[in-house]
C-alpha positions as CSV (number, residue, x, y, z in Angstrom):
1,X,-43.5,-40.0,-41.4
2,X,-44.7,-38.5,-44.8
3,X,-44.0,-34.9,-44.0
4,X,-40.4,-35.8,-44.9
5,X,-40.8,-37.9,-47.5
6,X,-37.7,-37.7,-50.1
7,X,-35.6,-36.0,-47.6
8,X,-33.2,-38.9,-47.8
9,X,-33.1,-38.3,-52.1
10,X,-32.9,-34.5,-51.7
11,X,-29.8,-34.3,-49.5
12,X,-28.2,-37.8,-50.1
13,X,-24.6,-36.9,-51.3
14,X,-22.5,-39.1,-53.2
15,X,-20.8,-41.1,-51.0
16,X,-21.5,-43.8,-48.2
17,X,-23.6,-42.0,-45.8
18,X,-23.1,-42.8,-41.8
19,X,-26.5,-44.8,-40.5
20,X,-27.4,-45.2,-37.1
21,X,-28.5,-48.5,-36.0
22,X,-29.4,-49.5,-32.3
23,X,-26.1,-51.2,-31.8
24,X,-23.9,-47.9,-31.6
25,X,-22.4,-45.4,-28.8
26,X,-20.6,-43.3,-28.5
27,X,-17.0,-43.4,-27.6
28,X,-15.1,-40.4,-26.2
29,X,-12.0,-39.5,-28.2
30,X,-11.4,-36.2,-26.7
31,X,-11.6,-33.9,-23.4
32,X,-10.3,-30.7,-22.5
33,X,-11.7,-28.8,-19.2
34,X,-8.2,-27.5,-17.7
35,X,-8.8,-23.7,-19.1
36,X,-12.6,-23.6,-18.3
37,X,-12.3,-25.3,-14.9
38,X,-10.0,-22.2,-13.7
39,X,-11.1,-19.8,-11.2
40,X,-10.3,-16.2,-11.4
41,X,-10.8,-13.1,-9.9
42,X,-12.1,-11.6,-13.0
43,X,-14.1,-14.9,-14.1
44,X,-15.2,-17.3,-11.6
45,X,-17.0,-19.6,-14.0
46,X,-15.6,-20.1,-17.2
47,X,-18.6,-22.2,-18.9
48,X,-18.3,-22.8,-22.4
49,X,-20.7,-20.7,-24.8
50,X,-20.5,-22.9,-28.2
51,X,-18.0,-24.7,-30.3
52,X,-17.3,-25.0,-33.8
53,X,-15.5,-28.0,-35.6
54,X,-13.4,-26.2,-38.3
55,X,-14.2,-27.5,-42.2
56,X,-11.7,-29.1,-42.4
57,X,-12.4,-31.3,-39.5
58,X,-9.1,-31.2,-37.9
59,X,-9.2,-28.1,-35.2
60,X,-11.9,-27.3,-32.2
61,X,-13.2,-23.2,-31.7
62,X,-14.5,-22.2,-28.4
63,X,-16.1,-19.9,-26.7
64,X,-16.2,-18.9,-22.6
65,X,-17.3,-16.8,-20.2
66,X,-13.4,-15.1,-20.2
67,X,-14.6,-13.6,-23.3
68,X,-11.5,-15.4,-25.0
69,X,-11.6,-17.8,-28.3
70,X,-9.6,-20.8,-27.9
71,X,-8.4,-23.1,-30.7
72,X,-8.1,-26.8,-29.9
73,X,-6.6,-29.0,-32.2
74,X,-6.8,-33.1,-33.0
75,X,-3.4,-34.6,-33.6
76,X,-2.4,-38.0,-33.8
77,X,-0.5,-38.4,-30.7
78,X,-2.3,-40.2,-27.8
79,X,-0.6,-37.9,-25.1
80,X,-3.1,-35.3,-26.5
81,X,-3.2,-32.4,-24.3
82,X,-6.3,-31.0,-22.9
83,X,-5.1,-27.5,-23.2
84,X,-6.0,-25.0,-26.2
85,X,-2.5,-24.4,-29.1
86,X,-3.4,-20.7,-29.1
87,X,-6.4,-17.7,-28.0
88,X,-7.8,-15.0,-28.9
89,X,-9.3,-12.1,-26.5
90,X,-11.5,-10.4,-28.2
91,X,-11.9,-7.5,-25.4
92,X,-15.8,-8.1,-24.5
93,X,-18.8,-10.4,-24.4
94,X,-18.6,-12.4,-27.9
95,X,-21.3,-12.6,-29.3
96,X,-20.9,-14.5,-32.8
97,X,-18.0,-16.5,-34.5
98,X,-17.6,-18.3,-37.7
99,X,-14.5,-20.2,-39.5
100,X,-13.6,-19.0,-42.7
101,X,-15.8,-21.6,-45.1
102,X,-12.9,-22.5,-47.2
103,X,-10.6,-23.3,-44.1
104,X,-7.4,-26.3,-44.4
105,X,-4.9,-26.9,-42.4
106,X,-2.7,-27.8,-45.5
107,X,-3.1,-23.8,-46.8
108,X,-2.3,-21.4,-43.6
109,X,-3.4,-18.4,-45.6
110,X,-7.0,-20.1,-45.2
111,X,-7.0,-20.5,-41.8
112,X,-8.7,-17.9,-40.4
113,X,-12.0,-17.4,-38.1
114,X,-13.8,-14.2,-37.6
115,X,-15.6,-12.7,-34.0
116,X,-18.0,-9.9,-33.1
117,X,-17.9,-9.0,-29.5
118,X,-19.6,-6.2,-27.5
119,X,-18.0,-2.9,-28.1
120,X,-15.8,-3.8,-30.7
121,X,-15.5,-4.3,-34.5
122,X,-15.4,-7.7,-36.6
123,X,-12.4,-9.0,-36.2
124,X,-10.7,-11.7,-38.7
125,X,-8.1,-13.6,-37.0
126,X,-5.4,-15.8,-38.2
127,X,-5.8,-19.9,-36.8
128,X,-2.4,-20.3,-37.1
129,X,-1.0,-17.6,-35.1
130,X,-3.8,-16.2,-33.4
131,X,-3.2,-12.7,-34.6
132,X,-5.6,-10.3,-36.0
133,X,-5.2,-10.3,-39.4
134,X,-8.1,-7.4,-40.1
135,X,-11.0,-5.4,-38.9
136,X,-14.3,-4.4,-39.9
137,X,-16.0,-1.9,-38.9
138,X,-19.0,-0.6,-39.0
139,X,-20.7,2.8,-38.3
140,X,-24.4,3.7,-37.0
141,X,-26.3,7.2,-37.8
142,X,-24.3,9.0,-35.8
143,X,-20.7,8.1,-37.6
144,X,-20.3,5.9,-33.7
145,X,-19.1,2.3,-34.0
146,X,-21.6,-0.4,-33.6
147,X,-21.0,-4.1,-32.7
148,X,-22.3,-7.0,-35.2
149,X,-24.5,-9.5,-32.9
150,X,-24.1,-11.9,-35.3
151,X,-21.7,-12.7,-38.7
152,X,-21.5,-15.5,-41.4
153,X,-19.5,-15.8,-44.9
154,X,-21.9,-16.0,-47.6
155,X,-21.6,-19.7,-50.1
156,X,-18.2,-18.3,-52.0
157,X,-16.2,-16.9,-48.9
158,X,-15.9,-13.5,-50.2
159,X,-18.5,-11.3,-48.2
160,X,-19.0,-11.0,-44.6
161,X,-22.4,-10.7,-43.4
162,X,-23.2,-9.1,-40.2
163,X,-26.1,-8.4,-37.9
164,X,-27.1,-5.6,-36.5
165,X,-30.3,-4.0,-34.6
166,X,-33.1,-4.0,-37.6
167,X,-30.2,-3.7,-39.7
168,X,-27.5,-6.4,-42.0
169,X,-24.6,-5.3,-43.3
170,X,-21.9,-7.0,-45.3
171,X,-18.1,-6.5,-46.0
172,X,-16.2,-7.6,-48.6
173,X,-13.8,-9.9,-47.5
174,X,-10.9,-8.5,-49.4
175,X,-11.3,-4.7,-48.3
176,X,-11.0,-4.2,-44.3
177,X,-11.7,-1.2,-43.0
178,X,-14.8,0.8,-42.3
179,X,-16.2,-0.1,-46.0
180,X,-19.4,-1.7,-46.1
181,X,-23.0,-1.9,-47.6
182,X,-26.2,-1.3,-44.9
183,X,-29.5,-3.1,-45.7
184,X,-32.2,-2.1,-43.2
185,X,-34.9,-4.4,-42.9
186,X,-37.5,-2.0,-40.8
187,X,-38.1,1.5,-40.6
188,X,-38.4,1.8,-36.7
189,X,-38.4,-0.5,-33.7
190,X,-42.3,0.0,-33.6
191,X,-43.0,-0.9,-37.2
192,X,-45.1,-3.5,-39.0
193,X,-43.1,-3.8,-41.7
194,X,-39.9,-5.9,-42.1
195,X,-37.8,-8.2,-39.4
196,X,-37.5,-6.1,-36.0
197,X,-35.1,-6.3,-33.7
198,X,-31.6,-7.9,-33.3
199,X,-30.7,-9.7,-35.8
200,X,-29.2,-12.8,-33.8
201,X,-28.4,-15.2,-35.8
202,X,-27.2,-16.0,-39.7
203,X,-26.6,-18.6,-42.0
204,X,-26.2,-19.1,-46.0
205,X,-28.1,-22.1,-47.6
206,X,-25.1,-24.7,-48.8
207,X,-26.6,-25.4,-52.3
208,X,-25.1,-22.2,-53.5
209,X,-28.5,-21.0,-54.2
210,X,-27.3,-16.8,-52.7
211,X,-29.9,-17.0,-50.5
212,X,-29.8,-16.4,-46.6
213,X,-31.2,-17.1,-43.0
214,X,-32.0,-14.4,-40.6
215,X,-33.3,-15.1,-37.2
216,X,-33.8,-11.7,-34.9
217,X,-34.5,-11.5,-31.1
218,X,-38.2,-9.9,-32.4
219,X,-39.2,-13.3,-33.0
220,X,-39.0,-13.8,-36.7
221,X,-37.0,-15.5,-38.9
222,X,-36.3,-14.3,-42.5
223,X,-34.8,-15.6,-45.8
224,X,-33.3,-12.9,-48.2
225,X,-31.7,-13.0,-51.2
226,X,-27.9,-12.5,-51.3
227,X,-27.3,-10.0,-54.1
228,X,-30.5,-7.9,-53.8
229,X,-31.8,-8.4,-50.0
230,X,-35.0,-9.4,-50.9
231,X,-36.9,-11.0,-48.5
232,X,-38.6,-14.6,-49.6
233,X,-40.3,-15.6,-46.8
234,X,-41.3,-14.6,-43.2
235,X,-41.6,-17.5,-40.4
236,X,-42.9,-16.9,-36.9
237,X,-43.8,-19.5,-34.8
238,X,-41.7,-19.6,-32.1
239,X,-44.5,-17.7,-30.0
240,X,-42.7,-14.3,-30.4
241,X,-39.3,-15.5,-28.5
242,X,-35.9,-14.4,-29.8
243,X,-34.4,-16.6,-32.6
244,X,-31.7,-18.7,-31.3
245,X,-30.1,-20.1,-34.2
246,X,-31.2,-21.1,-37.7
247,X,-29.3,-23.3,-39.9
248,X,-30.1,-25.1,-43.5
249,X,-30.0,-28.5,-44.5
250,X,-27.0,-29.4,-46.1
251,X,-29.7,-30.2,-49.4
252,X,-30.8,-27.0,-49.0
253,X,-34.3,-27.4,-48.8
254,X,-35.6,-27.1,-45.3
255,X,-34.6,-24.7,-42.7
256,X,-34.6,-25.5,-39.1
257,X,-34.9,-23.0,-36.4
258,X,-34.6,-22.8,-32.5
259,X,-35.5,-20.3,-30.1
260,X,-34.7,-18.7,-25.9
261,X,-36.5,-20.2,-23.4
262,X,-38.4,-22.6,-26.3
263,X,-37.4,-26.4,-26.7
264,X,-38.7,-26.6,-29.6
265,X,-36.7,-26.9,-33.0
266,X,-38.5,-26.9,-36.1
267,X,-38.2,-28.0,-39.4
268,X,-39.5,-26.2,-42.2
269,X,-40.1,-26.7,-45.7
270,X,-38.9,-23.9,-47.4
271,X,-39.4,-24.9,-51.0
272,X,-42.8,-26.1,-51.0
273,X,-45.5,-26.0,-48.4
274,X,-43.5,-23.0,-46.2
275,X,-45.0,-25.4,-43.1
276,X,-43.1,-26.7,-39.9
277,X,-42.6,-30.3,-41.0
278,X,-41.3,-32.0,-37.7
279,X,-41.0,-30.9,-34.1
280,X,-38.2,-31.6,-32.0
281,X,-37.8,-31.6,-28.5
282,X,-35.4,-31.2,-25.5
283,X,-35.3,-29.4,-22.6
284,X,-34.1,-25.6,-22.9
285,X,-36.3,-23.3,-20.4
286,X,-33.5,-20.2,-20.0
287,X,-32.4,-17.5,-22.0
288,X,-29.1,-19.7,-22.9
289,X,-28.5,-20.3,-26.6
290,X,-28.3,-24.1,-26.7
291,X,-26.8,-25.4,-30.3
292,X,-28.1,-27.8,-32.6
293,X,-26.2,-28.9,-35.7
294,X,-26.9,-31.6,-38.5
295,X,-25.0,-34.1,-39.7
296,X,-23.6,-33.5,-42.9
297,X,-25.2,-36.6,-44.9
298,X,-28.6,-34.6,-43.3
299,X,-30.4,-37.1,-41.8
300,X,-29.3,-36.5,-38.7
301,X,-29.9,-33.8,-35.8
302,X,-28.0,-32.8,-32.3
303,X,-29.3,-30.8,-30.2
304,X,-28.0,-29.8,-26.5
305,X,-30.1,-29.8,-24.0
306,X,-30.2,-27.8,-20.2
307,X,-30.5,-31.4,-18.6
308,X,-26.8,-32.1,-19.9
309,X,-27.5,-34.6,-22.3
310,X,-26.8,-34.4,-26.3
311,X,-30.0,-35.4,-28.4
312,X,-29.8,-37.2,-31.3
313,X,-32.8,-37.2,-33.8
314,X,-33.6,-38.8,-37.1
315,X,-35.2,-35.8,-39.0
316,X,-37.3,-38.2,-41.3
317,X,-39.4,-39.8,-39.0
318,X,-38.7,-37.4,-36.5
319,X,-37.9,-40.3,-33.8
320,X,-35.2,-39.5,-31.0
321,X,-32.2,-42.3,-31.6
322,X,-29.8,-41.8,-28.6
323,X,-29.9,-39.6,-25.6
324,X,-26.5,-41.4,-24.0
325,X,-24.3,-38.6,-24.3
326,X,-24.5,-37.1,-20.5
327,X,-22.4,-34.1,-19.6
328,X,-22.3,-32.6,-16.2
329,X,-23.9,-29.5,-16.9
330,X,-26.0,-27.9,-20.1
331,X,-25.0,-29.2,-23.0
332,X,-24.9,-25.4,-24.8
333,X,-22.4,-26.2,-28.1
334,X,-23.2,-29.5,-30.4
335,X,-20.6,-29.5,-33.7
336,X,-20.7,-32.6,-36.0
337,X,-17.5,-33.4,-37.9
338,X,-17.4,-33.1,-41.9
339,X,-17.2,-36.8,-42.2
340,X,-20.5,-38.5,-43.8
341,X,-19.4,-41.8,-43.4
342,X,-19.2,-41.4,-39.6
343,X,-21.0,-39.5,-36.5
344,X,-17.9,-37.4,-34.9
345,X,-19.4,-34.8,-32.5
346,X,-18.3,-32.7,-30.4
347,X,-19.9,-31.2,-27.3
348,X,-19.6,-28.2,-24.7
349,X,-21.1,-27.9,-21.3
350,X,-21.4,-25.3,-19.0
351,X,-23.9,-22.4,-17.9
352,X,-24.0,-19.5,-15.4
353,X,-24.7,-20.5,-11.7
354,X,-26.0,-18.0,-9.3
355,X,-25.0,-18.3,-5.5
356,X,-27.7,-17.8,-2.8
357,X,-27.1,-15.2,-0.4
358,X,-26.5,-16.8,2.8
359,X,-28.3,-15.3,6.1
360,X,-25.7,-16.2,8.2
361,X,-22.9,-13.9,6.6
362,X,-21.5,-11.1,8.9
363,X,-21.5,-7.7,6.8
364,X,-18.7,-6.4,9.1
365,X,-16.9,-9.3,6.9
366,X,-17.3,-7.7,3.6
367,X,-15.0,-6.0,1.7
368,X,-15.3,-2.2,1.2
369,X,-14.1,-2.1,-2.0
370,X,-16.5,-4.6,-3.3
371,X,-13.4,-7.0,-4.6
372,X,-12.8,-10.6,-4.5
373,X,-10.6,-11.9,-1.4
374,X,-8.5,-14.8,-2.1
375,X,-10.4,-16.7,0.2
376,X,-13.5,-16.4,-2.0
377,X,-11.5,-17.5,-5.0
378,X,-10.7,-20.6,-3.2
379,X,-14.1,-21.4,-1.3
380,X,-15.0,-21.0,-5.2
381,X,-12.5,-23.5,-6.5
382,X,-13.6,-25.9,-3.7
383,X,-17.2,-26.2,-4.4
384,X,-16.6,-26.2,-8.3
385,X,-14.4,-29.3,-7.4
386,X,-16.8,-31.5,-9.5
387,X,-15.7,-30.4,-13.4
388,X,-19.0,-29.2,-15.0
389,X,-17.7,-26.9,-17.7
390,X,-15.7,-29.2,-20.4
391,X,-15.4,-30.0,-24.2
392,X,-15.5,-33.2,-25.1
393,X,-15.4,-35.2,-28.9
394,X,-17.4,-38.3,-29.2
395,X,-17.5,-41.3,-31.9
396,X,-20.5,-43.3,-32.6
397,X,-18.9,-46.6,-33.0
398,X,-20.3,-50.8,-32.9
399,X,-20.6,-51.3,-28.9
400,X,-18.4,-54.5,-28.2
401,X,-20.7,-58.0,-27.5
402,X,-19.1,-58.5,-23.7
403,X,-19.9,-54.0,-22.8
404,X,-22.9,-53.6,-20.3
405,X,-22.0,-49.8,-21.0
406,X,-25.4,-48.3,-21.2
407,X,-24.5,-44.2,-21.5
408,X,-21.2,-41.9,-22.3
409,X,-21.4,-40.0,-19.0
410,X,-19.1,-37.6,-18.0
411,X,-20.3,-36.9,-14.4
412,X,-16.9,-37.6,-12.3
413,X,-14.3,-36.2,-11.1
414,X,-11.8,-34.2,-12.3
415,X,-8.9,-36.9,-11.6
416,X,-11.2,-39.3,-13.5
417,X,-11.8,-37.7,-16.9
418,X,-10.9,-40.0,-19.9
419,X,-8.1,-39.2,-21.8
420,X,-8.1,-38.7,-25.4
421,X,-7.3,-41.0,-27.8
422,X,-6.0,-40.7,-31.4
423,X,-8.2,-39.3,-33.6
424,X,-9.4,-40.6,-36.7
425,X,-8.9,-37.0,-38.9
426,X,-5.9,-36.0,-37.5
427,X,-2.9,-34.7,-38.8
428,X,0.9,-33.4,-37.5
429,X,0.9,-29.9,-35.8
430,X,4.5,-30.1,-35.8
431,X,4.2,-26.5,-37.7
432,X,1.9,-24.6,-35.8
């Protein structure tokens, strides 16, 4: 299509770029479902909420239902195992993570990843370890402590932005505490003017340009400056839903956004025509923040989708490539790798299940203290028998002449799962 035209120019980067071609699919190189397939007393279905593949593209961040971070890592062993090298509780419902921009393996001072859960501060943690190494905190109106609902570094790694009800505020990086700068962005919940609600989602555009991304559960999606928080431009078309997740082109030049209960993703031109340029679709009908990401060369977009399969579009002509990515539940994290030679992705699955009360139960059975018998842990265990919450990293590679394989499902049993295979960016973690 033309509504894209010189997308390929604009965010081409100097190197051989990965290019999809009808003959590809992809290969799993990874799984891990051990930690999420656990039933608990406390957590009795441990679905993945997002991952993140570190910049340096050697390390995997999670999130779950057991409100715990967990760092996976890709070595070069073939015995790879399928549990996470270290966690991090963060006490409450996370709500937003981010690896430290600037993050190596090479340099453990830089490997760090920062959290915001419910009830608690900002917390910068230490991917080596998997201790805290600061907090930031920050204060409402009446001197009480208020919990970010979203965070991202800004271009240089030195500030910490946050998001807050109507409200952003940012930390430098280098001074933890309860030191910060407030911008509010609308007078009161019932005014005109500004972005309302919870601001939900963040993201800085790469091309260094100080400007920012801010999507808010009002519906409306914001770009501000970084330095003086003006505000450039105000989208909303989403038909008032809360903002999901916006993200830049790595070019800079359009910004794509997705919303709850929307399955659309659009792509606009912020540097031009401020229009919606392409459409794309999957299926995503519940309030579930279901990831996209793009492909670092830019041409490329994944998306998750509630029907378990990862979506692969072509953002220039808009045309959906490959669909054969099949997890056993919602596909709710999609991370590509930082390699634009190659399409590395990885993908999370999982979502909340509800259990319909069943007429024939005896009240005199239940307990009077409202707690979970042992015997429900295990009828539990039993009919989650079939693994539906995993994380898995797939390889788009040539399929061989003699392979009828026509899809990368991961719809079997536990005892079946494919094990993981050396990775192409790994490294020793002799040292961690």
């Amino acid at each position: 299509m033309a509504a894209i035209d010189g997308v390929e120019s604009a965010c081409t980067p100097p190197h051989p770029l990965f290019t999809y071609n009808t003959t590809l699919r992809p290969v799993v190189h990874f799984t891990a479902y051990e930690e999420f397939h656990r039933v608990s007393r406390t957590c009795r279905n441990n679905f993945t909420k997002g991952v993140r593949v570190s910049p340096d593209g050697l390390c995997l961040l999670t999130n779950s239902d057991d409100h715990v971070l967990r760092l996976f890592e890709l070595d070069g062993d073939n015995t790879q195992s399928r549990t996470s090298l270290l966690q991090a509780n963060d006490g409450g419902t996370v709500y937003d993570y981010a690896w430290y921009p600037f993050m190596s393996s090479a340099d453990p001072s830089s490997c760090l990843f920062v959290s915001s859960s419910q009830d608690h501060p900002v917390h910068l943690w230490d991917a080596y370890t998997g201790g805290l190494r600061a907090t930031y905190r920050a204060f409402d109106h009446l001197d009480e402590l208020t919990s970010a609902h979203s965070v991202a570094f800004n271009a240089t790694g030195t500030k910490l932005f946050a998001g807050f009800d109507r409200m952003i505020r940012f930390f430098d990086l280098s001074q933890p505490g309860r030191d910060f700068c407030a911008r509010p962005l609308s007078r009161t919940r019932r005014s005109r003017q500004g972005q309302r609600g919870l601001i939900s989602t963040l993201h800085f555009n790469p091309d260094h340009s100080k400007i920012y991304a801010a999507g808010s559960y009002g519906g409306m999606t914001c770009v501000y400056t970084e330095d003086e928080g003006e505000e450039l431009l105000a989208l909303c078309d989403h038909d008032g839903r809360g903002i999901a997740q916006v993200r830049f082109s790595p070019c800079g030049r359009f910004l794509y956004t997705s919303a709850r209960c929307d399955a659309r993703i659009h792509c606009w031109d912020i540097r031009a025509t401020n229009e919606i340029l392409h459409t794309f679709n999957r299926v995503a009908d519940t309030n579930q923040r279901l990831e996209f990401d793009l492909h670092c060369g830019g041409r490329y977009l994944a998306a998750g989708s509630r029907t378990g399969r990862m979506m692969l579009y072509d953002v220039v002509t808009g045309e959906l490539l490959d669909e054969t990515i099949r997890l056993p539940d919602c596909v709710n994290g999609v991370s590509f790798f930082p390699d634009a030679s190659r399409a590395i992705v990885a993908v999370c699955s999982g979502q909340r299940h509800f259990d319909l009360p069943d007429d024939t139960d005896n009240d005199d059975n239940d307990d009077n203290d409202g707690s979970v018998s042992q015997a429900d842990v295990a009828t539990e265990a039993a009919a989650s028998s079939n693994v539906r919450n995993l994380l898995q990293v797939y390889d788009f590679q040539p399929l061989p002449c003699n392979s009828q394989h026509d899809g990368a499902s991961s719809d079997v049993p536990e005892s079946t799962l494919p094990s993981a295979s050396k990775h192409p960016n790994s490294h020793n973690t002799s040292n961690r």
